[in-house]
C-alpha positions as CSV (number, residue, x, y, z in Angstrom):
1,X,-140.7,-130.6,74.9
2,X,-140.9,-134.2,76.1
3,X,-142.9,-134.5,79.4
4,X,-143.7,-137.8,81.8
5,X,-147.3,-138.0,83.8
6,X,-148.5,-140.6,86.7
7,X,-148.8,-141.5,90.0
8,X,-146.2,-141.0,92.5
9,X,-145.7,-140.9,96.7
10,X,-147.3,-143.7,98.7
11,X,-150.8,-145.1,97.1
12,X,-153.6,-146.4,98.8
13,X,-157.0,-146.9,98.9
14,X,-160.2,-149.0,98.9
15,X,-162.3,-150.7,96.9
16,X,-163.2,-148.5,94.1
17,X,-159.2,-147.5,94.2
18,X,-158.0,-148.6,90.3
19,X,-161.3,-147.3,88.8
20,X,-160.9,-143.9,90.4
21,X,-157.9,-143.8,89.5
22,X,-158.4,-144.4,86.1
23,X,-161.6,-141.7,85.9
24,X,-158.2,-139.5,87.1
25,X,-156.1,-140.3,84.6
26,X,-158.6,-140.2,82.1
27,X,-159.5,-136.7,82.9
28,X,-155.9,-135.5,82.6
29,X,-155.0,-137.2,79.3
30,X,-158.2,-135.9,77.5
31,X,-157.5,-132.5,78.4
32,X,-153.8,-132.8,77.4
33,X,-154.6,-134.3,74.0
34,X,-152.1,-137.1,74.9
35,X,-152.5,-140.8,75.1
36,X,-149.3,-141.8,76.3
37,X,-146.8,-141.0,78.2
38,X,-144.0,-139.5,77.8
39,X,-145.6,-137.4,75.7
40,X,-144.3,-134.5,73.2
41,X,-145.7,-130.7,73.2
42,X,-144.5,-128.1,70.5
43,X,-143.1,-124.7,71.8
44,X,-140.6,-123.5,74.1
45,X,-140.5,-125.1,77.7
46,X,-142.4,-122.0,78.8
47,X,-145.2,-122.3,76.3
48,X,-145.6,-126.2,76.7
49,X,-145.2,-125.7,80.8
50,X,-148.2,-123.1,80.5
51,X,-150.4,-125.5,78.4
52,X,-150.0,-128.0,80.8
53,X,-151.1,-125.8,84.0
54,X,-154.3,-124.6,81.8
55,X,-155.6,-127.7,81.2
56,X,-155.1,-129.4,84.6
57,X,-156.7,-126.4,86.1
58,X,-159.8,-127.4,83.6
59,X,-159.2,-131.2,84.9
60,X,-159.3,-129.4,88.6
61,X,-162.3,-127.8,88.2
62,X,-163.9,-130.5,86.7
63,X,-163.2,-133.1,89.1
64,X,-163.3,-130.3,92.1
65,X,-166.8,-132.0,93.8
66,X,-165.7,-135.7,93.5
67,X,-165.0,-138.0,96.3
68,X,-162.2,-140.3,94.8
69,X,-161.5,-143.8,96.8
70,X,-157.5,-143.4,96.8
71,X,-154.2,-141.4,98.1
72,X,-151.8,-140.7,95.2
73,X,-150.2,-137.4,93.8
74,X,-151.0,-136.8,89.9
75,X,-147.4,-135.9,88.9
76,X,-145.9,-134.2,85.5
77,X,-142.9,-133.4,84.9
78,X,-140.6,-132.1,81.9
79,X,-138.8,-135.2,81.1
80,X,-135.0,-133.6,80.6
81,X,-134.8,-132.0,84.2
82,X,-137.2,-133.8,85.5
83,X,-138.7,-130.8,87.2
84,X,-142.3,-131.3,88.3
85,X,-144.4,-129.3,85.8
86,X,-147.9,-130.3,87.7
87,X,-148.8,-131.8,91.0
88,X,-152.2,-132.8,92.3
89,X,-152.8,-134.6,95.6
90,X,-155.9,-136.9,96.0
91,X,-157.0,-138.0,99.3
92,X,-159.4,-141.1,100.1
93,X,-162.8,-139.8,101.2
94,X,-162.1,-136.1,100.4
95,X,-162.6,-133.9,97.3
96,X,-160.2,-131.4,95.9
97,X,-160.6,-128.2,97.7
């Protein structure tokens, strides 16, 4: 299953904006096991979609206490119906939950 990650909606922050973002990113692709995107999972949709929720909830969890300098939403979607698999809004100023 081929699947698509980054930042979508209406981005903005300060001056710490592209590093945080990047601290994001990084988060997400680690626990993925992925480097690039699109990016290829073996299994059935199902399988692949579950992997992907169970290690952004360990990215969540991990990140959960951070104050992040930017508004974006982490997106991933499955690549051939371009569903939304994952979505994560960060807010300027604010952490998580």
């Amino acid at each position: 299953v081929i699947y698509t990650y980054g930042w979508e909606g209406a981005m903005s922050g300060g001056a710490l904006m592209t590093t945080d973002m990047e601290i994001v990113e990084d988060a997400y692709t680690a626990a993925l096991g992925v480097k690039t995107t699109p990016f290829t999972l073996n299994g059935t949709k199902s399988e692949c979609n579950a992997k992907i929720k169970a290690a952004c909830e360990k990215v969540e969890q991990t990140l959960k206490n951070e104050v992040f300098d930017f508004n974006a939403d982490f997106v991933i979607r499955e690549q051939s119906s371009n569903q939304i698999v994952y979505s994560c809004t960060f807010k300027q100023g604010s952490n998580l939950f």
